[in-house]
ZAMARGU-4260 file (C-alpha; in steps of 0.2 Angstrom, whole numbers, plus 5000, padded with zeros to 4 digits):
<rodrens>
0) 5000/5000/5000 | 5008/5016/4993 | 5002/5027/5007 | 5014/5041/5002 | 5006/5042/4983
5) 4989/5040/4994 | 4992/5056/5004 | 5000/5068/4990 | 4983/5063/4981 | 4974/5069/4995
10) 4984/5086/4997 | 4980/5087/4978 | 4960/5086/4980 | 4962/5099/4995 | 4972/5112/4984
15) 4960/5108/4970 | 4947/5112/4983 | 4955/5128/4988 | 4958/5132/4969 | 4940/5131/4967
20) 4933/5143/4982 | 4945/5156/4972 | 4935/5155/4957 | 4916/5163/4956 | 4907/5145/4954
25) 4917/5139/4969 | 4913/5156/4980 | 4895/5154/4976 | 4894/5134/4982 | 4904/5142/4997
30) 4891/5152/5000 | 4877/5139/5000 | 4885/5129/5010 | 4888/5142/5022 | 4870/5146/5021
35) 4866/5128/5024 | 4877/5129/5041 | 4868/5146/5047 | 4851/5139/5042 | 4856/5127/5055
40) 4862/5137/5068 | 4845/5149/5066 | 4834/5131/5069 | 4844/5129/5083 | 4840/5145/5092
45) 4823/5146/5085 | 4820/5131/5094 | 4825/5139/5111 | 4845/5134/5110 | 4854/5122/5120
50) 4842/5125/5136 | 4824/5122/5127 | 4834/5107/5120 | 4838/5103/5137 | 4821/5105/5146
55) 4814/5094/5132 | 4828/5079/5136 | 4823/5081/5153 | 4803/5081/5151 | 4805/5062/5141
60) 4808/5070/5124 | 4824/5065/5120 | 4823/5055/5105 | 4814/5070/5097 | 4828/5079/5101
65) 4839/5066/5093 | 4830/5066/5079 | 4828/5084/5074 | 4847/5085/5076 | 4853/5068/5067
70) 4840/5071/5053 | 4846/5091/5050 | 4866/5087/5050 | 4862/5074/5039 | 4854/5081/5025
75) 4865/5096/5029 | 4881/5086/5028 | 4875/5076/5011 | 4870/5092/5003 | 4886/5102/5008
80) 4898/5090/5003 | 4889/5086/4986 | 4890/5105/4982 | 4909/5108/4988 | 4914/5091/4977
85) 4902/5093/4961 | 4915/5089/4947 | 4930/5087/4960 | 4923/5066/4962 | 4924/5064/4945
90) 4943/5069/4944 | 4947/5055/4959 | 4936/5042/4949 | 4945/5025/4945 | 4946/5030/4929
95) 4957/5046/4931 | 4967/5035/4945 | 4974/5023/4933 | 4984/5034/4927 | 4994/5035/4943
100) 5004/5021/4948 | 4993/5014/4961 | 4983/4997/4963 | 4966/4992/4962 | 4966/4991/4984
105) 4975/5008/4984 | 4963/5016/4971 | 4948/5010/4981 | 4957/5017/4996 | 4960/5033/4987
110) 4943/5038/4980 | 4935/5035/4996 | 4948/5044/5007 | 4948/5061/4993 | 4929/5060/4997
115) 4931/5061/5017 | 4943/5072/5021 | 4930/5086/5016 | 4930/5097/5031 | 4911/5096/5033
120) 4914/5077/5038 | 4924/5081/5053 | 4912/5095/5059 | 4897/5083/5055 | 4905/5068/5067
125) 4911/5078/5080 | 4892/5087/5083 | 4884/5068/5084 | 4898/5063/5096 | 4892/5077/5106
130) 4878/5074/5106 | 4877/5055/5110 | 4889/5061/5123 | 4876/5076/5130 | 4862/5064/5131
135) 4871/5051/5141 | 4878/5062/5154 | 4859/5068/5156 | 4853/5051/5157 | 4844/5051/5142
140) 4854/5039/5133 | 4867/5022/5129 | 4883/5028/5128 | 4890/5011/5118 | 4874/5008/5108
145) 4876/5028/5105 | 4893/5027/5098 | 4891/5012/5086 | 4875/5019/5081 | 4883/5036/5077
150) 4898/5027/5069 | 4887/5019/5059 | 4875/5032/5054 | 4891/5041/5049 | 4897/5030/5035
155) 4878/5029/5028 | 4877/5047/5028 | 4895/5046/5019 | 4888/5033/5007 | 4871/5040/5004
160) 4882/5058/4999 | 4893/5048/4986 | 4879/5039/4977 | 4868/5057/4976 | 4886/5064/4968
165) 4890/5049/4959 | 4872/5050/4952 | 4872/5069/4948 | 4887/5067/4941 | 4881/5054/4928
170) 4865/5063/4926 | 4874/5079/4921 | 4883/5069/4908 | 4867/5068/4896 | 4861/5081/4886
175) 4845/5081/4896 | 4853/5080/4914 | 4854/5099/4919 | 4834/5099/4914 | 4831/5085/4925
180) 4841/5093/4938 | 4835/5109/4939 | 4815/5101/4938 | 4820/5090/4952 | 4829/5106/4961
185) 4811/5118/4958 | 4800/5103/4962 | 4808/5102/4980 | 4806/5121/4982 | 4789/5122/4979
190) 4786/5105/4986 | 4796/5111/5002 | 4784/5129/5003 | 4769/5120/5002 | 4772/5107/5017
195) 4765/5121/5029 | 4749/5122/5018 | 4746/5103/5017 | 4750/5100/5035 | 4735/5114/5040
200) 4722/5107/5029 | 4728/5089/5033 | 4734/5086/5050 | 4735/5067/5047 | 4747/5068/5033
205) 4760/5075/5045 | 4757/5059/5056 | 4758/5049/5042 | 4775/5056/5036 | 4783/5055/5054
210) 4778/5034/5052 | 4789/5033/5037 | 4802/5045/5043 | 4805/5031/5056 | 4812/5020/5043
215) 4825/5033/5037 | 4844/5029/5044 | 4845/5048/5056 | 4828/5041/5064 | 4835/5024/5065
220) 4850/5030/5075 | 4842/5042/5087 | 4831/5026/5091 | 4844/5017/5095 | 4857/5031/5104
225) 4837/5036/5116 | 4829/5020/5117 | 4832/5002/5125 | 4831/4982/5121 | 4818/4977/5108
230) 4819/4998/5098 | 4836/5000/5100 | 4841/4984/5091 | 4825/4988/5078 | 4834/5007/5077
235) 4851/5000/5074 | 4844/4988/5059 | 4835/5001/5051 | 4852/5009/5050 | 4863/4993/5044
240) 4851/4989/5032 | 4850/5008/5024 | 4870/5004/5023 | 4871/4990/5012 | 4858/4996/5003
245) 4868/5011/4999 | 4883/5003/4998 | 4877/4992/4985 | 4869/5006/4973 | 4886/5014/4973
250) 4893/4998/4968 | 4882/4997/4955 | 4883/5015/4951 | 4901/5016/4950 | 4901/5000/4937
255) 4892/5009/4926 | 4899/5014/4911 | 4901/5032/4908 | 4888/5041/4895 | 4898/5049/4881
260) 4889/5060/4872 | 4888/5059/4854 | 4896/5072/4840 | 4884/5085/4833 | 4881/5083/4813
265) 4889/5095/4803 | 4876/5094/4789 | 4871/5111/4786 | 4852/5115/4780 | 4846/5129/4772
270) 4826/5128/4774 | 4827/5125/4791 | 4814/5135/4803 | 4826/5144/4807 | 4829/5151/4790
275) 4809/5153/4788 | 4807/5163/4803 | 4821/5175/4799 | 4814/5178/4783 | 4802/5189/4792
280) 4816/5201/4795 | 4821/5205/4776 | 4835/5198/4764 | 4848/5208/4776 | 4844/5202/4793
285) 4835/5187/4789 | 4853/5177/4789 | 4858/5183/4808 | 4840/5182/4814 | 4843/5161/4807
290) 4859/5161/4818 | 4854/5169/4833 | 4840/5158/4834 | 4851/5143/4832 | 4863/5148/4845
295) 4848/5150/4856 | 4840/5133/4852 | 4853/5123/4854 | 4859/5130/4873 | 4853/5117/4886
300) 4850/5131/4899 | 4838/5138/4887 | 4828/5122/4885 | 4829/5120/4901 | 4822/5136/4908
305) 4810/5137/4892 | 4803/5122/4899 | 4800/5128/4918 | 4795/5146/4914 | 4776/5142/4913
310) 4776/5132/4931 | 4786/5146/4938 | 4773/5156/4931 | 4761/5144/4940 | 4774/5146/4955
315) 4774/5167/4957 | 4756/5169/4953 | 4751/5157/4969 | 4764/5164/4978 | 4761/5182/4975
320) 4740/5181/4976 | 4742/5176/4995 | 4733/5178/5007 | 4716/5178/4998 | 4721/5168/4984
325) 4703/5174/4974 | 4703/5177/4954 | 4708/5195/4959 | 4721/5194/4972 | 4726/5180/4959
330) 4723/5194/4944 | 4734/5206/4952 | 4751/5194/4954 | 4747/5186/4936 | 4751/5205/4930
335) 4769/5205/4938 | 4773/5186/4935 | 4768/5189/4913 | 4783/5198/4911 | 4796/5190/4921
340) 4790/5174/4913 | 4792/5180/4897 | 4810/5186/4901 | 4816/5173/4912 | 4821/5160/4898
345) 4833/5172/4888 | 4839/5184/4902 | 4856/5174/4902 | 4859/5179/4883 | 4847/5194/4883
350) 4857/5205/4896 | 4873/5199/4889 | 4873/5197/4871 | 4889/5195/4866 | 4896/5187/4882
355) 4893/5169/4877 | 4901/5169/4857 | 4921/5172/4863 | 4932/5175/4845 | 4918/5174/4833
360) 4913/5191/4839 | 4926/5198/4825 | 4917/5189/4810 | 4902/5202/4813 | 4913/5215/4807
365) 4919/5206/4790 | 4901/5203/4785 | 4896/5212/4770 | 4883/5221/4781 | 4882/5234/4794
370) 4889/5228/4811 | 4877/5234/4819 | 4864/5219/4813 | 4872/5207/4824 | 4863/5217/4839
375) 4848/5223/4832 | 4845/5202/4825 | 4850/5194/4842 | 4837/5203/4850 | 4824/5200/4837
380) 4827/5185/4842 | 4827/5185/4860 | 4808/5194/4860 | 4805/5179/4847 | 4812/5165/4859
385) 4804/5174/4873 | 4786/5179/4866 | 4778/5163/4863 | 4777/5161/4881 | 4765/5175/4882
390) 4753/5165/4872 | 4755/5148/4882 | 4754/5157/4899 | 4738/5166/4893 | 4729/5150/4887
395) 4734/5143/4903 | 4728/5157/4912 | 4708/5153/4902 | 4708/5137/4907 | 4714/5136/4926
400) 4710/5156/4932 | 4696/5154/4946 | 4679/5161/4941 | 4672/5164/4926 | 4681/5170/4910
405) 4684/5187/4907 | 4692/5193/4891 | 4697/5210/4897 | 4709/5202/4911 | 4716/5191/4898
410) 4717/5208/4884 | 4727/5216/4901 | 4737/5202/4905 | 4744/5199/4887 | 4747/5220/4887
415) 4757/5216/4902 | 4768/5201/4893 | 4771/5212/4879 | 4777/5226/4890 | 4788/5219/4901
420) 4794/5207/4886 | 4799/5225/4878 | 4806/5234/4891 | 4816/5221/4899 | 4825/5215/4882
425) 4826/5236/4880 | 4837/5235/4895 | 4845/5221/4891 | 4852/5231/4875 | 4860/5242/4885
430) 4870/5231/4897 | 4873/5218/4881 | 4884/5236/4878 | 4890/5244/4893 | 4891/5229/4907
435) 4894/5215/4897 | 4905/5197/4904 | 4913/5184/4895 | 4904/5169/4901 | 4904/5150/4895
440) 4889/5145/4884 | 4890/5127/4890 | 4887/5131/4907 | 4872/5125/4913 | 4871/5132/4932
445) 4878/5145/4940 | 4879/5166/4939 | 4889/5171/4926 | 4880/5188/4921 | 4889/5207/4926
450) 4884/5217/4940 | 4872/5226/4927 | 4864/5210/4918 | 4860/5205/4939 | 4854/5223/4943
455) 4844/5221/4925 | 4835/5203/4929 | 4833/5203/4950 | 4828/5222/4950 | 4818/5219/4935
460) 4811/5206/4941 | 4807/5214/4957 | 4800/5228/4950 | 4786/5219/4939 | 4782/5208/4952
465) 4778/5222/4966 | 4771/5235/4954 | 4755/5229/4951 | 4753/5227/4971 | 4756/5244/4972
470) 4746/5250/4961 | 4733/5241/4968 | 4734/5251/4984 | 4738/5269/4977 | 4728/5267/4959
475) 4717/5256/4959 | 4709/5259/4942 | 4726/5253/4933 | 4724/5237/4936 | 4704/5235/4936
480) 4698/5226/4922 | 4685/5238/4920 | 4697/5249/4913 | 4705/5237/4904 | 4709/5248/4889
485) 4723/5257/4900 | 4736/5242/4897 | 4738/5246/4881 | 4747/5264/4886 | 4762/5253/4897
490) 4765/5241/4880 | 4765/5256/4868 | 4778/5265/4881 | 4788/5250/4883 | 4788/5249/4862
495) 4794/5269/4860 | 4807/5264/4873 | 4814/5249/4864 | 4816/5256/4849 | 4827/5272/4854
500) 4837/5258/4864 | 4840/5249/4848 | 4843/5266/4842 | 4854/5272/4854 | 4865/5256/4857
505) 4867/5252/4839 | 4878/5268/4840 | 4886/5264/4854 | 4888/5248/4847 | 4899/5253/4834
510) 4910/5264/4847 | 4913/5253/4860 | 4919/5239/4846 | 4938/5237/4854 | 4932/5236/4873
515) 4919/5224/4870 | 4931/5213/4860 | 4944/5215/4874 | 4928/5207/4887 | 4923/5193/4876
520) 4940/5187/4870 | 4947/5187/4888 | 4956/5203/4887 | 4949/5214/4897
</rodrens>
């Protein structure tokens, strides 16, 4: 066993590690991670801190106790160790090891040990020790059974971490992954904000839950660690059985080939829809229009955010019609939430237009047309990927709105998408040109837009959302239906201003030429 070659290995993931937190992607999963830690540390001290946890051991609720705290640290330890190591695993897989000199024992050795020695691990272990540790010298619990339960518990929570990252990992590796992922990820979220709304309405499907939960490996421990005999022994097989159940999917997943995605064709069509649609925009512009659309269609992120713009529609119009939740209150957050859908699919590209097409940037300026054709076409066809979705979320809107229909909301609500749809890729015309980022078009998560292109779709966002709401409290005739003709002053506004900012930043297009370069070719 090389244990030498085994620890320069390990020194190498922990300066990979460091490497990472340096760069934006790697400060941002620091963040969450941190955030995962504090939301932790709040839970503790709404709960009452160490001394409500105390009187609770004390009044016979220890295993409550247990199993608020073995349950949190381990989802928090799987889901912080997963975001720290995404992509790092996959650097330390057998695969990559093979070309060190080491054997099959010492890779083995190796890709588990890279995997542990993430800090979270030590800080994890340390707090159950404590507090199997806190409950026996209270009274409240074994301090043998605790131990093994916790060692135990320990390596499932490390084993149940390395199949979710082993699995992402895999999922990520098809063309459809980052989709999936980011569904799974918004399905949680609204899942997770509607578990106070289901447990009010339905007090027996909180009790039903907590039976289940009993079968999950945290439970299972802090059974064992509280109670004696017959549930102890029960709580210590709920956890053994969870491990080789895990251990055997990582098996399994780890033998798995690896996905490797096929080449794109080269084949090159000219009567595509691409081209059809472009020829909307004459014989000078119809070309770019083709292309810009292309680079848009064939970007996962687009896809994928394409596809959950109508349920986040769904999402902010529930969300922001509380606490009444009538067709009204519902009306009113539909009018923010249009625009924002509308936008929400091509903000990454819209705000930052030529952030994402690195050295090609310089063929707009050998064309045998003005340069300033590249801008004016790649937001024709932002507005065109984009504007569909007004369509979509205004069918949907007939067919589940409470009440009867009403045409003028609908007139108001489309008036509102085209508006916001507008103004938002007017805006996004001027950051494409004074704020812009080089970013990586394959990128499928992560922040990769300027200080401006953030300010342009959070602040924009925020603003469509809360205007309506304050209107309805200031002037409540701007967003009544029965003056439903005014909407069509906010679109007409928002098309005057988008056509002086195509104006305006097609001049200034021209003029910053060398600066923008320098950003999307990595100079500057």
């Amino acid at each position: 066993m090389n244990f030498e070659l085994i620890g320069e290995l390990i020194r190498l993931r922990y300066k990979l590690l460091w490497a990472r937190t340096r760069t934006r992607n790697g400060r941002i999963a620091l963040f969450i991670a941190g955030y995962l830690i504090l939301v932790l540390v709040l839970l503790l001290l709404g709960a009452g801190g160490l001394g409500a946890g105390m009187v609770a051991v004390q009044s016979g609720k220890a295993q409550k106790v247990a199993d608020i705290v073995l349950g949190s640290l381990f989802l928090e330890m799987m889901l912080a160790t997963v975001i720290m190591g995404f992509g790092l695993n996959a650097m330390f897989s057998d695969t990559e090891l093979r070309r060190y000199p080491v054997g099959a024992m010492e890779r083995w050795v190796t890709r588990h040990l890279v995997a542990l020695v993430d800090p979270f691990w030590f800080l994890g272990f340390v707090l159950e020790i404590g507090l199997v540790v806190g409950l026996y010298v209270v009274g409240a619990g074994s301090l043998g059974i605790g131990l093994v339960a916790v060692l135990l518990l320990f390596v499932a929570n490390y084993l149940a971490a390395r199949v979710f990252g082993v699995f992402v990992d895999r999922m990520m590796q098809h063309k459809i992954g980052s989709l999936v992922l980011m569904a799974a990820i918004f399905g949680v979220a609204l899942g997770a904000g509607q578990i106070p709304h289901i447990l009010k309405h339905n007090p027996a499907a909180g009790a039903e839950a907590a039976r289940f939960l009993r079968y999950t490996p945290p439970l299972g421990a802090a059974a064992a660690i509280t109670q004696s005999g017959f549930e102890a022994a029960a709580g210590l097989a709920i956890v053994v059985c969870w491990l080789v159940a895990l251990a055997a999917a990582l098996v399994a997943l780890e033998r798995r080939p690896a996905h490797r995605q096929k080449l794109p064709s080269t084949r090159i069509s000219f009567d595509s829809i691409y081209e059809r649609v472009g020829g909307w925009f004459g014989a000078e512009d119809a070309p770019l229009v083709a292309l810009w659309l292309r680079f848009y269609a064939r970007n996962t992120r687009f896809r994928m955010h394409v596809l959950l713009a109508l349920p986040i529609l769904g999402f902010l119009v529930y969300a922001f019609g509380k606490p009444r939740n009538d067709v009204h209150s519902l009306f009113i957050a539909a009018l923010g939430a249009f625009p924002v859908a509308t936008f929400l699919a091509t903000a990454r590209f819209s705000v930052n237009q030529f952030g994402y097409v690195g050295g090609a940037f310089r063929r707009y300026f050998l064309l045998p047309i003005d340069a300033r054709a590249a801008l004016r076409t790649g937001s024709y066809a932002s507005m065109l990927a984009g504007g569909p979705l007004i369509v979509v979320a205004a069918i949907a809107w007939a067919v589940l709105a409470p009440g009867p229909f009403d045409g003028r909301m609908l007139f108001m609500l489309v008036a509102s998408g085209i508006a916001g749809l507008l103004t938002l890729n007017g805006l996004g015309l001027w950051t494409s040109i004074l704020g812009p980022r080089r970013g990586n078009y394959n990128q499928n998560l992560g922040n990769d837009l300027s200080l401006a292109g953030n300010i342009v779709l959070i602040g924009g966002g925020i603003v469509c959302l809360s205007a309506p709401h304050v209107l309805a409290r200031i002037m409540p005739a701007l967003v009544s239906p029965k003056y439903w003709w005014l909407a069509i002053m906010p679109a007409a506004l928002a098309l005057l201003f988008y056509v002086f900012s195509l104006r305006a930043t097609g001049t200034l297009f021209r003029q910053r030429r060398e600066q923008l370069m320098a950003v999307v070719e990595g100079r500057g």
